[in-house]
ZABA-548848 format. One record per residue (C-alpha): residue number from 1; residue in three letters; x, y, z. Coordinates in pm, whole numbers. Layout:
% residues N
+-----+-----+--------+--------+--------+
:   k :   r :   east :  north :     up :
+-----+-----+--------+--------+--------+
: NUM : ala :      X :      Y :      Z :
...
+-----+-----+--------+--------+--------+
This chain:
% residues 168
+-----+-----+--------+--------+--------+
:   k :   r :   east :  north :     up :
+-----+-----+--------+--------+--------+
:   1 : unk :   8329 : -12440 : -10106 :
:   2 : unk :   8033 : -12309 : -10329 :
:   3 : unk :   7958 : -11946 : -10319 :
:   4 : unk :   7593 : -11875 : -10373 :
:   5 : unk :   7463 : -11522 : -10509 :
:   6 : unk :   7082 : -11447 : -10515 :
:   7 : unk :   6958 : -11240 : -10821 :
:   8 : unk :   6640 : -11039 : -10807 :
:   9 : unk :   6470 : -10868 : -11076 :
:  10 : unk :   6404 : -10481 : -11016 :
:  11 : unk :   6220 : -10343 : -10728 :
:  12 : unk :   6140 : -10002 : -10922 :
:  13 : unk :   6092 :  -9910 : -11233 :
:  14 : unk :   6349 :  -9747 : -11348 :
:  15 : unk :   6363 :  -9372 : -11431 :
:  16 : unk :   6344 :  -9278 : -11773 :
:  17 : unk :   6518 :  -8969 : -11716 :
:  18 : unk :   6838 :  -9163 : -11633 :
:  19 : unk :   6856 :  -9060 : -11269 :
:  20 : unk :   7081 :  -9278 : -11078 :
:  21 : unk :   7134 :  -9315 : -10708 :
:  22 : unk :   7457 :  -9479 : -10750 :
:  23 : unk :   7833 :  -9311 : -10690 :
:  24 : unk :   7886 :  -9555 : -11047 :
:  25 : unk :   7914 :  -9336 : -11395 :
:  26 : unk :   7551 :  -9386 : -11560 :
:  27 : unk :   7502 :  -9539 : -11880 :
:  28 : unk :   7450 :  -9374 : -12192 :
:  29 : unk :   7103 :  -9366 : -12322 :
:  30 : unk :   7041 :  -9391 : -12688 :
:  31 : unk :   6673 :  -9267 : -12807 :
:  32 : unk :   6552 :  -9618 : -12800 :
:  33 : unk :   6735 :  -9797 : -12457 :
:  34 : unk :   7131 :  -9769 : -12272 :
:  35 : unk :   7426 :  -9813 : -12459 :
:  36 : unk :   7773 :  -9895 : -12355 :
:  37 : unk :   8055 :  -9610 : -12498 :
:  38 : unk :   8337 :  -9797 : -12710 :
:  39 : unk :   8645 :  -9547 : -12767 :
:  40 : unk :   8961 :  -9580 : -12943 :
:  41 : unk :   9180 :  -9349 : -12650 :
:  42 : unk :   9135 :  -9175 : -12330 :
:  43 : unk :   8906 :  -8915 : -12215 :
:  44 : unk :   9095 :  -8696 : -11939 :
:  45 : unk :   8887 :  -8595 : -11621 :
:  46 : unk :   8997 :  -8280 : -11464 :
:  47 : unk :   9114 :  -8401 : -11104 :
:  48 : unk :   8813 :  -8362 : -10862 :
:  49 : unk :   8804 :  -8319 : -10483 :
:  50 : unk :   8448 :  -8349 : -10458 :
:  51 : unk :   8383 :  -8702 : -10498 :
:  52 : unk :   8003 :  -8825 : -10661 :
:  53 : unk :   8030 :  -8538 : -10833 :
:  54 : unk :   7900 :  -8501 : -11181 :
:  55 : unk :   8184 :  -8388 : -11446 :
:  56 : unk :   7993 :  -8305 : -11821 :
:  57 : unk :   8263 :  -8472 : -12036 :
:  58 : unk :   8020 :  -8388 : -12365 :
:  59 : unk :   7712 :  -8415 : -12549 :
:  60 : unk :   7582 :  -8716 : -12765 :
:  61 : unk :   7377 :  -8599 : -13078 :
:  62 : unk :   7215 :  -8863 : -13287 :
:  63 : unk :   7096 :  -8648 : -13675 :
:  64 : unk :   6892 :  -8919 : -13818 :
:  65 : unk :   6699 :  -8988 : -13543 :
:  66 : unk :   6331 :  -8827 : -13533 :
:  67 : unk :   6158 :  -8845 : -13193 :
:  68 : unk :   5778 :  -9029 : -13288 :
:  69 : unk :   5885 :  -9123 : -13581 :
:  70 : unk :   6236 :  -9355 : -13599 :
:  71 : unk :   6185 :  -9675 : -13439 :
:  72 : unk :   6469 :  -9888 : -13299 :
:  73 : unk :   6423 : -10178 : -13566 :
:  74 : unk :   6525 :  -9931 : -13884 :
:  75 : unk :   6892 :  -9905 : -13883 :
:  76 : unk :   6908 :  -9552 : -14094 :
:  77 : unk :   6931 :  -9315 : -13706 :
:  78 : unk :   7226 :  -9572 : -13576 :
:  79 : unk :   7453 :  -9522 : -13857 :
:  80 : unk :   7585 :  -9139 : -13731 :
:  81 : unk :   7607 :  -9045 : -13411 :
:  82 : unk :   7817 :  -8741 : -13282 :
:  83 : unk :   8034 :  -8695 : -12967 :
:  84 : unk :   8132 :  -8375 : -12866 :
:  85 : unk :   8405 :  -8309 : -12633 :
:  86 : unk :   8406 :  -7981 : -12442 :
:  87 : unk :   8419 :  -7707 : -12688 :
:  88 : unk :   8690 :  -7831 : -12899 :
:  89 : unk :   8621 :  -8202 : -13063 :
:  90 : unk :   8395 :  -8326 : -13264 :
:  91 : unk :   8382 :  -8776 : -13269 :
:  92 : unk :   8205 :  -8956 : -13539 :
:  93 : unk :   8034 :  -9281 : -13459 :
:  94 : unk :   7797 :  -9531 : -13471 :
:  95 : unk :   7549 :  -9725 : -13285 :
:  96 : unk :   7578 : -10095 : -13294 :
:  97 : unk :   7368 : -10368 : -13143 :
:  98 : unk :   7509 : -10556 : -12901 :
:  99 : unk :   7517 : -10959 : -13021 :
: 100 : unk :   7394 : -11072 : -12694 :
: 101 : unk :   7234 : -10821 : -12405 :
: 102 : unk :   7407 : -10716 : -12123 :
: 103 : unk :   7254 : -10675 : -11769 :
: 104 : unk :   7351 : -10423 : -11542 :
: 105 : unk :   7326 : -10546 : -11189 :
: 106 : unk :   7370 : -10419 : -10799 :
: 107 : unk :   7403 : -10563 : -10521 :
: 108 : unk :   7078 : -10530 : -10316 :
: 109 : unk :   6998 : -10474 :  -9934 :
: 110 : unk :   6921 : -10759 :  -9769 :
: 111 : unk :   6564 : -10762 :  -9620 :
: 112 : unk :   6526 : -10799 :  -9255 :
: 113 : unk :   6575 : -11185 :  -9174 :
: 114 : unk :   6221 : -11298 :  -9122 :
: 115 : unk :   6222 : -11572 :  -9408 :
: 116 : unk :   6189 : -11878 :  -9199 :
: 117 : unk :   6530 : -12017 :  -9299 :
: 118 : unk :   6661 : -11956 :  -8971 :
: 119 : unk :   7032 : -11836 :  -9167 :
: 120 : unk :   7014 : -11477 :  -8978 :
: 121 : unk :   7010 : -11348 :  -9302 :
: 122 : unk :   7324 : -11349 :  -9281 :
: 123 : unk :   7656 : -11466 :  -9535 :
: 124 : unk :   7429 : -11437 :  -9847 :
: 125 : unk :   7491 : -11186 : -10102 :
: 126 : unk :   7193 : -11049 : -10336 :
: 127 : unk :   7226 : -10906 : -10670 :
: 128 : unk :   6928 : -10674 : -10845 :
: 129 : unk :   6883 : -10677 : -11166 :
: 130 : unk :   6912 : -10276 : -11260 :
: 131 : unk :   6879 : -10238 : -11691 :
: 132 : unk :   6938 : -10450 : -11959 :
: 133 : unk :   7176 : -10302 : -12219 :
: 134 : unk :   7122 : -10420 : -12612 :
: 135 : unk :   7307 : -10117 : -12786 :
: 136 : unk :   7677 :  -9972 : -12776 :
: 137 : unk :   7779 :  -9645 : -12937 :
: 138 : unk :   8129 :  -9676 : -13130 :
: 139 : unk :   8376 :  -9419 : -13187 :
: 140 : unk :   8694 :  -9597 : -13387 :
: 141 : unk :   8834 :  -9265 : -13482 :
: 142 : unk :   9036 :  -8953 : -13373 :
: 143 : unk :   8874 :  -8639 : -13276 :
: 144 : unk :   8769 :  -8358 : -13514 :
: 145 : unk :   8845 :  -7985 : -13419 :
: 146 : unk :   8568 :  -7748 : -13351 :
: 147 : unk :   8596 :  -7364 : -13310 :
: 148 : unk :   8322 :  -7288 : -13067 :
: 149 : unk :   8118 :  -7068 : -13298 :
: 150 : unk :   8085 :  -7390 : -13561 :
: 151 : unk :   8003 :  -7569 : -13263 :
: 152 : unk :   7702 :  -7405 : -13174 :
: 153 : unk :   7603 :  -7385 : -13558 :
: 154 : unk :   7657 :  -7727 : -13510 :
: 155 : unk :   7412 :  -7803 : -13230 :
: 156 : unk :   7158 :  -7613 : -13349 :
: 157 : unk :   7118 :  -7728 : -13668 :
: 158 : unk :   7124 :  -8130 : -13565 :
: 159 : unk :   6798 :  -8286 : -13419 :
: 160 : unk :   6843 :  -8482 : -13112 :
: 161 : unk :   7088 :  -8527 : -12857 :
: 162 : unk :   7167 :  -8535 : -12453 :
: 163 : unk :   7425 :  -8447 : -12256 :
: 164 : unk :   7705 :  -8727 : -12159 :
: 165 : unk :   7787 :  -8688 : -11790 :
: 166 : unk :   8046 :  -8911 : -11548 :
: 167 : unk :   8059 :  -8930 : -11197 :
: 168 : unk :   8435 :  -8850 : -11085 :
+-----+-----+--------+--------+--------+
């Protein structure tokens, strides 16, 4: 038996602020597009009740990247990119391009039957297409300490950067 799975391109433009109606965990988003996250270990979630809700694991600072200026095709802003976790670690990385893109898809309500096909609309699964994902940060080493003083030195100092939140 042959399963067949409609795919649809987006119905909305996505948000550029990253907003997400989803329960999923959202991408990462690098200054120029999403990113997967690549790490070596294991990040450990603080056991939630509330589920969908949003746990800050850290915050993503990219030093080399100007805002106006940097543009995706020069390589110099994806060779160091910073993780920090909580207070306390500090991750070195980089951002890589992916060798072929990745799309991020959902599945999609079905419209009301009303097609002419005269299926009921029924027994057919649809797919959206949601982003397309060409980057992926990587973090092959261990964590760094940071004393929280050095860490907001840290922050201030660096140019760039978002916050890195998971839904638990």
């Amino acid at each position: 038996m042959t399963t067949s799975v409609s795919l649809h391109p987006p119905t909305t433009p996505t948000s550029p602020a990253g907003v997400a109606s989803s329960p999923l965990p959202q991408l990462l988003r690098t200054p120029h597009g999403l990113a997967l996250l690549e790490l070596q270990g294991t990040i450990n979630l603080p056991q939630s009740s509330e589920a969908g809700r949003l746990i800050e694991i850290g915050q993503l600072v990219f030093p080399d990247y100007v805002e106006g200026e940097t543009k995706a095709e020069e390589g110099g802003w994806m060779k160091k990119v910073y993780m920090y976790i909580g207070q306390h670690q500090k991750l070195f990385g980089e951002v890589k391009k992916l060798p072929s893109a990745v799309a991020v898809v959902r599945r999609r309500r079905r419209r009301q039957d009303g097609d002419g096909d005269g299926d009921g609309g029924k027994g057919e699964e649809e797919l959206e297409v949601v982003e397309i994902v060409k980057w992926k940060l990587v973090f092959s080493g261990r964590p760094e300490p940071v004393t929280s003083s050095g860490l907001e030195r840290e922050r201030v100092e660096e140019r760039g950067g978002g916050d890195v939140e998971m839904v638990g």
